[in-house]
C-alpha positions as CSV (number, residue, x, y, z in Angstrom):
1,X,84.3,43.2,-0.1
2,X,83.5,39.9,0.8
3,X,81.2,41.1,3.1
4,X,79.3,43.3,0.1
5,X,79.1,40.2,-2.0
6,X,78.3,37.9,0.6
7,X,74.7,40.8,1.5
8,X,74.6,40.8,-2.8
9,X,74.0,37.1,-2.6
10,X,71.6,36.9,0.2
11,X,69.3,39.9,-1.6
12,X,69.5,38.3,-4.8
13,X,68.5,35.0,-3.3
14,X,65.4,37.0,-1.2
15,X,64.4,38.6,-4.6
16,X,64.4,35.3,-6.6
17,X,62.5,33.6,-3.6
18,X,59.8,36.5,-3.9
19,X,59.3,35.8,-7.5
20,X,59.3,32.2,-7.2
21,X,56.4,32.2,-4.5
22,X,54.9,35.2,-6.6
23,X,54.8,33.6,-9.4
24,X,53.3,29.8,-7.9
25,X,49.9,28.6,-8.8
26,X,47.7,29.5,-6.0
27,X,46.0,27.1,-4.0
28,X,42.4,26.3,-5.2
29,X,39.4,27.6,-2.9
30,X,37.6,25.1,-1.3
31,X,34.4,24.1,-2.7
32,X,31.5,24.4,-0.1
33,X,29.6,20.8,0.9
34,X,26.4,22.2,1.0
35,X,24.9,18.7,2.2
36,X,27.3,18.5,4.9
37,X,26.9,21.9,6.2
38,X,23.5,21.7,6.4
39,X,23.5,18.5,8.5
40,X,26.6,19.8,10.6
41,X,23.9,22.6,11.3
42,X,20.8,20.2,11.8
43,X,22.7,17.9,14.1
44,X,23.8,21.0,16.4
45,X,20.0,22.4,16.2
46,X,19.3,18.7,17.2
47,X,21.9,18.3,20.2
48,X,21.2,21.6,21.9
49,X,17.6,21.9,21.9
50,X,15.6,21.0,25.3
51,X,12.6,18.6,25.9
52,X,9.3,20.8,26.9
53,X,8.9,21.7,30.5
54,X,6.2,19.4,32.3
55,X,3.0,20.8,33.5
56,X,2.4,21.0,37.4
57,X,-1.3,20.2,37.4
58,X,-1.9,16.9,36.5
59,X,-4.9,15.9,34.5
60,X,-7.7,15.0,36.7
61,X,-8.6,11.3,36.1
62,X,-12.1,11.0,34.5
63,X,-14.4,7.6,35.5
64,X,-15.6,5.2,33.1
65,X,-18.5,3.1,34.1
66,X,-17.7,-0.8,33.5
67,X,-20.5,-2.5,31.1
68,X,-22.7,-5.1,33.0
69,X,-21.7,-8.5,31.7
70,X,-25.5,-9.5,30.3
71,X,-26.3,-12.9,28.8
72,X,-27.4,-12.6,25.3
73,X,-30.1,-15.2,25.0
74,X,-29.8,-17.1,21.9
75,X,-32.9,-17.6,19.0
76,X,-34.6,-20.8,19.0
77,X,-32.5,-23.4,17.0
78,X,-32.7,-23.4,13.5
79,X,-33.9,-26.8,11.6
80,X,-32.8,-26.1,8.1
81,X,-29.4,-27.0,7.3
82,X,-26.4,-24.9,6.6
83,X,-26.1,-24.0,2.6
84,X,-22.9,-25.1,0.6
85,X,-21.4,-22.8,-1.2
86,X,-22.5,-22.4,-4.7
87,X,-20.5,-24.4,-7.7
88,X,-20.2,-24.5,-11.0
89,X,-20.7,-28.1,-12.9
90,X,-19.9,-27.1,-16.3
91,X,-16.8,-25.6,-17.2
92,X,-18.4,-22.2,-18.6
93,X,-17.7,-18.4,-19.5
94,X,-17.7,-15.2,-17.4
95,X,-19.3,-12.2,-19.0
96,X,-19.8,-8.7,-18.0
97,X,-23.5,-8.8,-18.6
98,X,-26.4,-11.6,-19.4
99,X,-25.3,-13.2,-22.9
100,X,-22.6,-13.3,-25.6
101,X,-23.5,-10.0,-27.1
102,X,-21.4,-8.7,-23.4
103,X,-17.5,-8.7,-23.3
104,X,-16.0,-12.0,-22.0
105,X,-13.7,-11.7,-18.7
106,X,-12.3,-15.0,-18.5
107,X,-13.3,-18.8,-18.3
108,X,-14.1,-20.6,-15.3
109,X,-11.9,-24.2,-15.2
110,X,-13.0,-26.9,-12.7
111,X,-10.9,-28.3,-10.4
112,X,-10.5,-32.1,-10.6
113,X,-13.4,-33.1,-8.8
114,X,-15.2,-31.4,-11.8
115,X,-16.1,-28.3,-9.4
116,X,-14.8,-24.8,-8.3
117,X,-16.9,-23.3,-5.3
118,X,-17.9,-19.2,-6.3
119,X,-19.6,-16.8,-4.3
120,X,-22.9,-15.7,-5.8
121,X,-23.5,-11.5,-5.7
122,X,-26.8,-11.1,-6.8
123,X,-29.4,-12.7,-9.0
124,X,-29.1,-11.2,-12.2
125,X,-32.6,-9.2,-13.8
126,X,-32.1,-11.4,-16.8
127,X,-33.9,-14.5,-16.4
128,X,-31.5,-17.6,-16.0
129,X,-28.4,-15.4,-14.4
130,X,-26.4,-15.0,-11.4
131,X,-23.9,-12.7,-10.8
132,X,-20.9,-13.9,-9.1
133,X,-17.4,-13.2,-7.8
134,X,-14.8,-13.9,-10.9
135,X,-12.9,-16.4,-8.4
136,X,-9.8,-15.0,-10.6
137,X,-10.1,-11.3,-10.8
138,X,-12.3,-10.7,-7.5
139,X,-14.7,-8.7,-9.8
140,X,-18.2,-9.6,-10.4
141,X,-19.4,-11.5,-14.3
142,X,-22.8,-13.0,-14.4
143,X,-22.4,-17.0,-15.9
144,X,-25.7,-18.6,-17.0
145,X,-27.6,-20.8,-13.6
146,X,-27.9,-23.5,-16.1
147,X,-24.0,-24.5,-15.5
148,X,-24.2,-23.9,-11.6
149,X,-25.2,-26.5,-8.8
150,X,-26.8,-24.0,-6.5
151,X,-28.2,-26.0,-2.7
152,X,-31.6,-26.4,-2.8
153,X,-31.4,-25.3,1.0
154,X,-29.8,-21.6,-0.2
155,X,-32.7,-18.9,0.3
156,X,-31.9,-17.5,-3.5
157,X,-34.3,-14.3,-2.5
158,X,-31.1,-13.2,-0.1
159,X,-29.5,-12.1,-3.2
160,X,-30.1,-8.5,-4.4
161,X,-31.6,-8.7,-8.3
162,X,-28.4,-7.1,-10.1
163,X,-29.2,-5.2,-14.1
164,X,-26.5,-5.3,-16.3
165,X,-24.5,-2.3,-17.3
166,X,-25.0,-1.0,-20.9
């Protein structure tokens, strides 16, 4: 009798241990690292792929002909002295065309010796106008010759004549 009880226990404990684990929440499925997988894949791609076989023939060297060193002679010396850079002697306006009626880009200020050294473009169609290189936005404005100290050495016919936009 002790023996039927004793097999009663043990089933009853089986049957509760069935339910219990039945019955548990069941584990969550893994969600999938899409980035890692990929890069897992990649990096084996990567590892096992070989370098392309080298080819037997070589390439046949080809022969370049070395330039004869030649001496250059040099023009007859020039007389007339190098040209300064143009300047500005009056503190004055930058415009997009010849004259007020034309939209204003900026104002040229002179540096303390009463100067600032531009770089003339072109000589403008308009009579008494230069196009130059707005020494702050790097874009040409034409400013009146009037307010400029151009070198009298500086070949002005160098310059291309320049119209102004509409």
């Amino acid at each position: 009798m002790m023996r039927l009880i004793f097999s009663r226990n043990i089933a009853l404990a089986a049957l509760v241990l069935i339910l219990l684990t039945a019955c548990a929440p069941q584990a969550a499925t893994p969600t999938v690292d899409i980035v890692g997988t990929t890069a897992a894949q990649l990096a084996v791609v990567m590892l096992t792929q070989t370098a392309g076989a080298v080819t037997a023939t070589p390439i046949p060297p080809t022969e370049t002909p070395t330039p004869a060193f030649t001496d250059t002679p040099s023009g007859p010396p020039t007389d007339r002295p190098q040209a300064k850079p143009a300047a500005l002697i009056a503190q004055t306006g930058c415009w997009t065309g010849p004259g007020d009626t034309y939209t204003l880009i900026s104002n040229i200020e002179l540096n303390a010796r009463g100067r600032k050294n531009v770089i003339i473009l072109g000589m403008g169609t308009e009579p008494g106008w230069v196009v130059i290189r707005n020494p702050y936005f790097n874009n040409p404005c034409w400013v009146r010759i009037e307010n400029m100290d151009i070198d009298p050495n500086m070949d002005m016919s160098q310059f291309p004549p320049m119209t102004p936009g509409p």
